[in-house]
C-alpha positions in Angstrom: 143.0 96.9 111.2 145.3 97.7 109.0 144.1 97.6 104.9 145.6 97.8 101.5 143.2 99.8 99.0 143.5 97.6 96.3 143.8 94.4 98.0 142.2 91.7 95.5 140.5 89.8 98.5 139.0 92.7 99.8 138.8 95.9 98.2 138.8 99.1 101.2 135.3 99.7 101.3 134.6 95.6 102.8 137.6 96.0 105.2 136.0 99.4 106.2 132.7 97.6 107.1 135.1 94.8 108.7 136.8 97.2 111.5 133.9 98.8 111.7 131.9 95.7 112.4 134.8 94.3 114.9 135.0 98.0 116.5 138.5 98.6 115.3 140.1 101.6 113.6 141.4 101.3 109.6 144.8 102.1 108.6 144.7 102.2 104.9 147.6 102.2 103.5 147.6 102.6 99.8 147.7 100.5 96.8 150.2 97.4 98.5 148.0 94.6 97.1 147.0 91.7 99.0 149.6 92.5 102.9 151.3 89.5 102.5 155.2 88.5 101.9 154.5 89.1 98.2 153.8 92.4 98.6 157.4 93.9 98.4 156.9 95.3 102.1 159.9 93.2 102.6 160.8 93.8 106.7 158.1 96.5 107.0 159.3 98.7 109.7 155.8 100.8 110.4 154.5 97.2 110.4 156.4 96.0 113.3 155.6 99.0 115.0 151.8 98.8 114.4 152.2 94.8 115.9 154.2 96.5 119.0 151.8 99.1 119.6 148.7 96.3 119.4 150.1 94.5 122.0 151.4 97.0 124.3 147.1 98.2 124.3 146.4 94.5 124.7 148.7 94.4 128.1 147.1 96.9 129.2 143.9 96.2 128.9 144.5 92.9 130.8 
């Protein structure tokens, strides 16, 4: 899961409990706000590659 740390929907601590709860890791990264396309991430490169990297574990799990 991957977390802002002062998202206004849900501050780190709840997304913590979340990817704990859904037995994922946390990626926290930083104060981004609410990960959305207002969020100035624009393209978001290490985004892209987090995506790629979740579904090359999810092939191979299959």
């Amino acid at each position: 899961m991957i977390a802002s740390s002062n998202d206004p929907y849900a501050d780190i601590h709840y997304s913590q409990l979340c990817a704990d709860a859904w037995g994922s890791s946390l990626v926290n990264i930083g104060e981004r706000g609410h990960i959305n396309a207002a969020s100035g991430l624009s393209d978001w490169p290490q985004g892209r590659a987090w995506l790629k990297e979740l579904i090359a574990m999810s092939m191979s799990a299959s």
